[in-house]
Backbone and ligand atoms as CSV (ligand in chain L), in Angstrom:
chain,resi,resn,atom,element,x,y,z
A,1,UNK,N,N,71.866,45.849,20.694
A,1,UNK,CA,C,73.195,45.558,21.250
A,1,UNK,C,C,73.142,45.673,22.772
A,2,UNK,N,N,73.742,44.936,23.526
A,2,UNK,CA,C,73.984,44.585,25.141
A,2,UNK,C,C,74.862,44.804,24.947
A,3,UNK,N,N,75.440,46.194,25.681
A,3,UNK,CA,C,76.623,46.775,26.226
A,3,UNK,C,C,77.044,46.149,27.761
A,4,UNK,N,N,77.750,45.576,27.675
A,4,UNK,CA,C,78.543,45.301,29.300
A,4,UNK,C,C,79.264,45.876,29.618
A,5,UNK,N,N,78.990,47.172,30.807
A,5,UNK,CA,C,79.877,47.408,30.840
A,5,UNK,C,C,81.312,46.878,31.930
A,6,UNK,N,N,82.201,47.514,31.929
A,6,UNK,CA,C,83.459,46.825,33.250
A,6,UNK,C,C,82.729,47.351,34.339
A,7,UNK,N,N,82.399,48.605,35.169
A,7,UNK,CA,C,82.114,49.084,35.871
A,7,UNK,C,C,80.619,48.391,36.340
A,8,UNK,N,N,79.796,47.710,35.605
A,8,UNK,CA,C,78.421,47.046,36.258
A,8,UNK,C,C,78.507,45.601,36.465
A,9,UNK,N,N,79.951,44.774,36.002
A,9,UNK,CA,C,80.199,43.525,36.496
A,9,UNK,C,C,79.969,43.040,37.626
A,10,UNK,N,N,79.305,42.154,38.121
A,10,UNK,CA,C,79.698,41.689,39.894
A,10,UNK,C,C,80.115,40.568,39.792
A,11,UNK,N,N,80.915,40.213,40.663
A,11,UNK,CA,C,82.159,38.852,40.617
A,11,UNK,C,C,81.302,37.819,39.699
A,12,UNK,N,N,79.862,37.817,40.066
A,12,UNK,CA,C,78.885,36.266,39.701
A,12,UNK,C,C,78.849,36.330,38.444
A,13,UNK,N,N,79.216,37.803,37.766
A,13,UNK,CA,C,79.042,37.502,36.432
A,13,UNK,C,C,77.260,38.163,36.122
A,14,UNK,N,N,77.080,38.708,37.229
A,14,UNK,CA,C,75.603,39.223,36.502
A,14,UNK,C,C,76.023,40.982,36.582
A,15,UNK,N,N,74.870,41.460,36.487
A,15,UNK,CA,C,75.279,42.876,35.804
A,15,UNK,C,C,74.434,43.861,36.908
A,16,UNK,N,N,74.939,45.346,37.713
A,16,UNK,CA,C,74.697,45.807,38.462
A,16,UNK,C,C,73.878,47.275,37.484
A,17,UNK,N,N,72.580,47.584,37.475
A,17,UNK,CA,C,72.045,48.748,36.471
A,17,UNK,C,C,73.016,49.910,37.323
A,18,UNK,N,N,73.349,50.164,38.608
A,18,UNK,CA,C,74.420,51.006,38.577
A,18,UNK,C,C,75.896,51.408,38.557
A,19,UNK,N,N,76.616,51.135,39.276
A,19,UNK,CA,C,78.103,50.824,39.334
A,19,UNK,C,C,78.714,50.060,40.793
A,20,UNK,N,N,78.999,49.220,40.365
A,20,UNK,CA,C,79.477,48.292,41.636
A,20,UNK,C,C,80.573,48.882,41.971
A,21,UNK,N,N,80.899,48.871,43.028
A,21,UNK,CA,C,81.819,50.083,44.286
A,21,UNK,C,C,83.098,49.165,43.831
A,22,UNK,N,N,82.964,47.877,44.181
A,22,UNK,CA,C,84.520,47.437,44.327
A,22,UNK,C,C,85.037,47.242,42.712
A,23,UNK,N,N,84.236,48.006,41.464
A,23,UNK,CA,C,84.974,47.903,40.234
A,23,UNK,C,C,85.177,49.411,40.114
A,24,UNK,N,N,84.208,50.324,40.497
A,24,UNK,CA,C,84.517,51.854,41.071
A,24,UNK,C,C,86.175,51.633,41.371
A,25,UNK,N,N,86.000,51.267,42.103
A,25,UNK,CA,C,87.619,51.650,43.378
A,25,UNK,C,C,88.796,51.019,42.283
A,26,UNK,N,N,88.683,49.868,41.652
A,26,UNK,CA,C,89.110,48.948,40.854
A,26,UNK,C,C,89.823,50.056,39.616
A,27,UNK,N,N,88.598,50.845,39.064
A,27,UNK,CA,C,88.821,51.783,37.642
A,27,UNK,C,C,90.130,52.533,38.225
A,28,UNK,N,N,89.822,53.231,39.245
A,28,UNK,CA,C,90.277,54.009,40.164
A,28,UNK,C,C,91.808,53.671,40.206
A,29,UNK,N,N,92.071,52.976,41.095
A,29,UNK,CA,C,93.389,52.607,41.449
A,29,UNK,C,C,94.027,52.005,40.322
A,30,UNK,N,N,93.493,51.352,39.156
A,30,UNK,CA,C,94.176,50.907,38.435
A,30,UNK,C,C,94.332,51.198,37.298
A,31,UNK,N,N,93.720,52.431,37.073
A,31,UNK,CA,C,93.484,53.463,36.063
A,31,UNK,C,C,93.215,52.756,34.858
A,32,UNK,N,N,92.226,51.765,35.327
A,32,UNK,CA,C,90.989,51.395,33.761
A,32,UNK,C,C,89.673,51.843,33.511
A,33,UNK,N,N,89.289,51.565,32.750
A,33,UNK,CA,C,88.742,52.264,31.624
A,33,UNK,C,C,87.078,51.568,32.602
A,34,UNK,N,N,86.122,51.973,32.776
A,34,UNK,CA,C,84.856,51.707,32.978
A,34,UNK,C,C,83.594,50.658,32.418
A,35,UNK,N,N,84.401,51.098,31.412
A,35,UNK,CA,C,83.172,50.611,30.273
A,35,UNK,C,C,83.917,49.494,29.514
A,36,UNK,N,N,85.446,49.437,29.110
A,36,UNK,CA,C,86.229,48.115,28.525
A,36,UNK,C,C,87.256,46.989,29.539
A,37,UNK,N,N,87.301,47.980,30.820
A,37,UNK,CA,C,88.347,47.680,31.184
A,37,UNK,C,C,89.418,47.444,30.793
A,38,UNK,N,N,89.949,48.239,29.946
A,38,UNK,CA,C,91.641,48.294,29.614
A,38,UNK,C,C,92.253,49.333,30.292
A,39,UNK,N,N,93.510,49.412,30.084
A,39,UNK,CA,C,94.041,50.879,30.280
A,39,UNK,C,C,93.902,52.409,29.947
A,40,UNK,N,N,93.677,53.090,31.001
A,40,UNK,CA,C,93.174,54.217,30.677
A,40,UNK,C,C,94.448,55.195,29.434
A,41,UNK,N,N,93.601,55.948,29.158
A,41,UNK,CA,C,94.946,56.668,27.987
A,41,UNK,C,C,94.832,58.441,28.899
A,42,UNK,N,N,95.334,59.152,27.761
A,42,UNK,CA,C,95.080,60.398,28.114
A,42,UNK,C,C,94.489,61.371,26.854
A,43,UNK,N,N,93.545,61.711,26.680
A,43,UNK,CA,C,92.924,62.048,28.217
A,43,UNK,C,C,91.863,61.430,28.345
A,44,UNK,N,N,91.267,61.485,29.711
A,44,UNK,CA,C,90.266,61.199,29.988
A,44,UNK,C,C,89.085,61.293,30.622
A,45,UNK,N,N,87.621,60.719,29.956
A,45,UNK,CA,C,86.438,61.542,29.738
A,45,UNK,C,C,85.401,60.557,30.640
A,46,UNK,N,N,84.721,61.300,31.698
A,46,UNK,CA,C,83.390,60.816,31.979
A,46,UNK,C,C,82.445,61.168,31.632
A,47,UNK,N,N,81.414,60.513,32.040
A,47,UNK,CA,C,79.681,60.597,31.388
A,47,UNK,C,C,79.170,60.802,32.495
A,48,UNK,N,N,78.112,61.813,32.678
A,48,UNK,CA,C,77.355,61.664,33.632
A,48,UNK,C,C,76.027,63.213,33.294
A,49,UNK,N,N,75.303,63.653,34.453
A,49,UNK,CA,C,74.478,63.659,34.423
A,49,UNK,C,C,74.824,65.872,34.481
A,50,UNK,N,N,74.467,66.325,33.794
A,50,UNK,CA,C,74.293,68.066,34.091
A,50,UNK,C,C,74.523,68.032,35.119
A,51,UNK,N,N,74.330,67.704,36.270
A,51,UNK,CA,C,74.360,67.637,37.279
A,51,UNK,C,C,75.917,67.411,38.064
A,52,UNK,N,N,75.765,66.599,37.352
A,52,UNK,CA,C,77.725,65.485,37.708
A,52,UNK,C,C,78.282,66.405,37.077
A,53,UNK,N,N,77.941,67.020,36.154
A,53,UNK,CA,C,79.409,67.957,35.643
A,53,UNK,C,C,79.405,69.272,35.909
A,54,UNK,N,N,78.328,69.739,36.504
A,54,UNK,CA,C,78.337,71.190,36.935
A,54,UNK,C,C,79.000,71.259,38.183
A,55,UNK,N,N,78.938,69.714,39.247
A,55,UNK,CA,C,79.103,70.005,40.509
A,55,UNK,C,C,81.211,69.039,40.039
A,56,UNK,N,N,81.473,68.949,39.137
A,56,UNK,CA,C,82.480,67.679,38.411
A,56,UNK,C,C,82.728,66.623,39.790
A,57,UNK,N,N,81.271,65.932,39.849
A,57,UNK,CA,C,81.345,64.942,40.854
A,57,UNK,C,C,80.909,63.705,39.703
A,58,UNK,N,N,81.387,62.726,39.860
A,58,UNK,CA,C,81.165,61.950,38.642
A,58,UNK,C,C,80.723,60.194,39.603
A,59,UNK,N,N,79.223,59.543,39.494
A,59,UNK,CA,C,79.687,58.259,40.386
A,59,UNK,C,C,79.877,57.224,39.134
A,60,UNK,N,N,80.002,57.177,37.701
A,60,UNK,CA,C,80.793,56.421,37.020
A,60,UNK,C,C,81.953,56.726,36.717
A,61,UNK,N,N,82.693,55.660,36.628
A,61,UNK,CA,C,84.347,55.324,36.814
A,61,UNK,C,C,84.791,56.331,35.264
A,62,UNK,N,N,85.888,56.419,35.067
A,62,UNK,CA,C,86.861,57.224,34.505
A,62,UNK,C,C,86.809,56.241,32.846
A,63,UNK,N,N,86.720,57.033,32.037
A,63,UNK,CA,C,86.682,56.233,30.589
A,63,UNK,C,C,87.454,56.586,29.017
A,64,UNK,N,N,87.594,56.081,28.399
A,64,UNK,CA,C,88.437,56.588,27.291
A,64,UNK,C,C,87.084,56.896,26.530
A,65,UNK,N,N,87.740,58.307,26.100
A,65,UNK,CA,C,86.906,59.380,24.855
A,65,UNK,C,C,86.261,58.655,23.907
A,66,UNK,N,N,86.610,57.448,23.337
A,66,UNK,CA,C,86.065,56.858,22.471
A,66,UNK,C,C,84.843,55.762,23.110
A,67,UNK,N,N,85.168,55.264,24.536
A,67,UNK,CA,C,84.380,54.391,25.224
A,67,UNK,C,C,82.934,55.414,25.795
A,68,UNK,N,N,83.309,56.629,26.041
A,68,UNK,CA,C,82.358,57.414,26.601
A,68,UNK,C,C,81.476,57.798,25.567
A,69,UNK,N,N,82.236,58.332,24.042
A,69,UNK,CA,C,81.206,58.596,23.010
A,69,UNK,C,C,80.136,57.451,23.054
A,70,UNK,N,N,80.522,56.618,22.888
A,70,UNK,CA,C,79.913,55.322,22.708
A,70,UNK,C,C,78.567,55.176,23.846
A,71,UNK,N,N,79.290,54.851,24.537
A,71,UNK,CA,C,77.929,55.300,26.135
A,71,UNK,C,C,76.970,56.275,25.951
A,72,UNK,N,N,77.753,57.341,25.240
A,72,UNK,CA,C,76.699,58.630,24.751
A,72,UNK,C,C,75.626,58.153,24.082
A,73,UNK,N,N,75.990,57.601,23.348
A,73,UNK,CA,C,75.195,57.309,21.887
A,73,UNK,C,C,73.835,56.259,22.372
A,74,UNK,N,N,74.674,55.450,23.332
A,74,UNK,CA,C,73.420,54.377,23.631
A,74,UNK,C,C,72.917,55.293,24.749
A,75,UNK,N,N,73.412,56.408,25.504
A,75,UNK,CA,C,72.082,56.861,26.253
A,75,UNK,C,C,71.997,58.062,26.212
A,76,UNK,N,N,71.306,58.546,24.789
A,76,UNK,CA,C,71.473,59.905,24.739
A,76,UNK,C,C,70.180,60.640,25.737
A,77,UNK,N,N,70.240,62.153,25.572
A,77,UNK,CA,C,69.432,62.297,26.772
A,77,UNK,C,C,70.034,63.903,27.513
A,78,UNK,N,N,69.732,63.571,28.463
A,78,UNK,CA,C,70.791,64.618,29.222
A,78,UNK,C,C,72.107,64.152,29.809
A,79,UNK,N,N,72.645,63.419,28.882
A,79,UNK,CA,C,74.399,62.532,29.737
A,79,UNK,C,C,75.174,63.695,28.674
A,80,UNK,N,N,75.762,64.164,29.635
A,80,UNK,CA,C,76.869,64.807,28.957
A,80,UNK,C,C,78.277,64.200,29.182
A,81,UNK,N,N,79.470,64.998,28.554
A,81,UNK,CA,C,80.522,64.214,28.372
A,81,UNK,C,C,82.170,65.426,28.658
A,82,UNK,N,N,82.593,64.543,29.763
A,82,UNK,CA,C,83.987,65.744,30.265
A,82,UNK,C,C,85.285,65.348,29.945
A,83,UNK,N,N,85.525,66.018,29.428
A,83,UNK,CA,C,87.527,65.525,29.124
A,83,UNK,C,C,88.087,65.936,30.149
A,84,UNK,N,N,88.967,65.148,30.965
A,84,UNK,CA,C,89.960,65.598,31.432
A,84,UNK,C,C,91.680,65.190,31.773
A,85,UNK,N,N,92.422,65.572,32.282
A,85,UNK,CA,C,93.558,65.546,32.446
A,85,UNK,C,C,94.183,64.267,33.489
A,86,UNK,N,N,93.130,64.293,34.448
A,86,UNK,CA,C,93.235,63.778,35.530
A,86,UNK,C,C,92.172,63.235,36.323
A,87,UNK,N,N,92.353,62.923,37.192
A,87,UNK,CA,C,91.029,62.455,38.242
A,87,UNK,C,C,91.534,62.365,39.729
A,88,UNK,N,N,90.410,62.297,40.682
A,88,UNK,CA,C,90.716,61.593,42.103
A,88,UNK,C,C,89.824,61.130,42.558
A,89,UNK,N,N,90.107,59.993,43.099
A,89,UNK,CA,C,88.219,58.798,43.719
A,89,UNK,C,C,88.216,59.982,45.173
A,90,UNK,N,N,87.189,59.791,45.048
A,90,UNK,CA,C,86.192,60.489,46.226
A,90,UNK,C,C,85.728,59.690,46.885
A,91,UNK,N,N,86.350,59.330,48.447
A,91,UNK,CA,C,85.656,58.011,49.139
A,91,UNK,C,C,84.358,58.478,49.819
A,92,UNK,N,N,83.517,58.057,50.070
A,92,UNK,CA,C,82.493,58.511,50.777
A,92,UNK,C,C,83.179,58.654,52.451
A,93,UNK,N,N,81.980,59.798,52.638
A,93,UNK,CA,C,82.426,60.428,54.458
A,93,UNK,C,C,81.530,59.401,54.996
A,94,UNK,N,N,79.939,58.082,54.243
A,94,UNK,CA,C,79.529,57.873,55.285
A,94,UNK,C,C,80.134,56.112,54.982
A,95,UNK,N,N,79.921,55.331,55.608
A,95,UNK,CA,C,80.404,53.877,55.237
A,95,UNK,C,C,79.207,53.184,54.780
A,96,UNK,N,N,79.488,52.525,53.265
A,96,UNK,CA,C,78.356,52.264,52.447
A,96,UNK,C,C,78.165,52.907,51.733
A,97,UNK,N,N,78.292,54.249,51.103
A,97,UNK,CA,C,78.050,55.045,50.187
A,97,UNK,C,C,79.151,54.600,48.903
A,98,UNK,N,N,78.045,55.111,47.702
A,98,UNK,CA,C,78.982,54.909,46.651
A,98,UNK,C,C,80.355,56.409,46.421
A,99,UNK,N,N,81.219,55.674,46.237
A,99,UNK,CA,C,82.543,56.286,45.650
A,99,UNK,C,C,81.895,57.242,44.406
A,100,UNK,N,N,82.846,58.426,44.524
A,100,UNK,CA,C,82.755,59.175,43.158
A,100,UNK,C,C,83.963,59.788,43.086
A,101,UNK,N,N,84.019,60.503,41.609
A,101,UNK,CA,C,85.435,60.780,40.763
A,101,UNK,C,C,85.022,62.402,40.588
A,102,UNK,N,N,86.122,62.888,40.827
A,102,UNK,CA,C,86.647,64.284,40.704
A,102,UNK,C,C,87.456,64.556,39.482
A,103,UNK,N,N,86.774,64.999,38.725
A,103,UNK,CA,C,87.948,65.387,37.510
A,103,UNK,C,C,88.626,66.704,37.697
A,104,UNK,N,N,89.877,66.300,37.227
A,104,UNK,CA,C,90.529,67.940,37.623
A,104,UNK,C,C,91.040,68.694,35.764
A,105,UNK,N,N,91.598,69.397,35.734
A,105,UNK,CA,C,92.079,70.272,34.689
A,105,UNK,C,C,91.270,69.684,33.727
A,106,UNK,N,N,89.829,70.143,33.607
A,106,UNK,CA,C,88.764,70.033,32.471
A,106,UNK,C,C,89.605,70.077,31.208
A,107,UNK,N,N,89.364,69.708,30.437
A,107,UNK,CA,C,89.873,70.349,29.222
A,107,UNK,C,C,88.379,70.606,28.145
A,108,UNK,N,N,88.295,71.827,27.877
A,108,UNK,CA,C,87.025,72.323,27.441
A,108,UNK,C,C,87.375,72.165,25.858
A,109,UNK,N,N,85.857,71.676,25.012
A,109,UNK,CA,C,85.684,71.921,23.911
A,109,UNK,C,C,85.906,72.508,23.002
A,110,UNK,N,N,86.979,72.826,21.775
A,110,UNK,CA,C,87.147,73.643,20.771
A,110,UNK,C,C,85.718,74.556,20.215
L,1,ZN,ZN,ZN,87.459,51.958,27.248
């Protein structure tokens, strides 16, 4: 299966292996989903790296719980997975850098 996701689109229609900034900013402001591009729900969960969630700096876009399991599954590994309440894009301090997402009020695992 070829997963496309929303977040690796580039206008031409070909596919970016990381996250293209102006669908970053896109998830962001318009509170869709990364991986379907629909509307985001609540709550909501990113994927990213031990790393991304220890520091909750996230550089893929914001995703629904069911879109992120999914992502899981095709890259299992060390991608872990964060619920949360909320978010805020993180613009970069230098110009050219990729955007990243701040999740706020974790909501932790039963
Ligand atoms: Zn989705």
């Amino acid at each position: 299966m070829t997963t496309q996701l929303f977040a690796q689109q580039r206008d031409d229609g070909t596919v970016d292996a990381g996250v293209v900034k102006k669908r970053a900013i896109q998830c962001a402001l318009s509170r869709i989903c990364g991986s379907c591009g629909k509307s985001l729900t609540w709550p909501v969960a990113f994927v990213g790296s031990a790393e991304e969630a220890a520091a909750l700096l996230f550089a893929f876009p914001p995703l629904h719980p069911s879109c992120a399991e999914e992502l899981l599954r095709d890259a299992p590994g060390e991608q872990v997975l964060v619920r949360t309440g909320g978010f805020e894009l993180v613009r970069p301090t230098r110009r050219g850098d990729p955007v990243s997402f701040r999740p706020n009020s974790v909501i932790e695992d039963d």
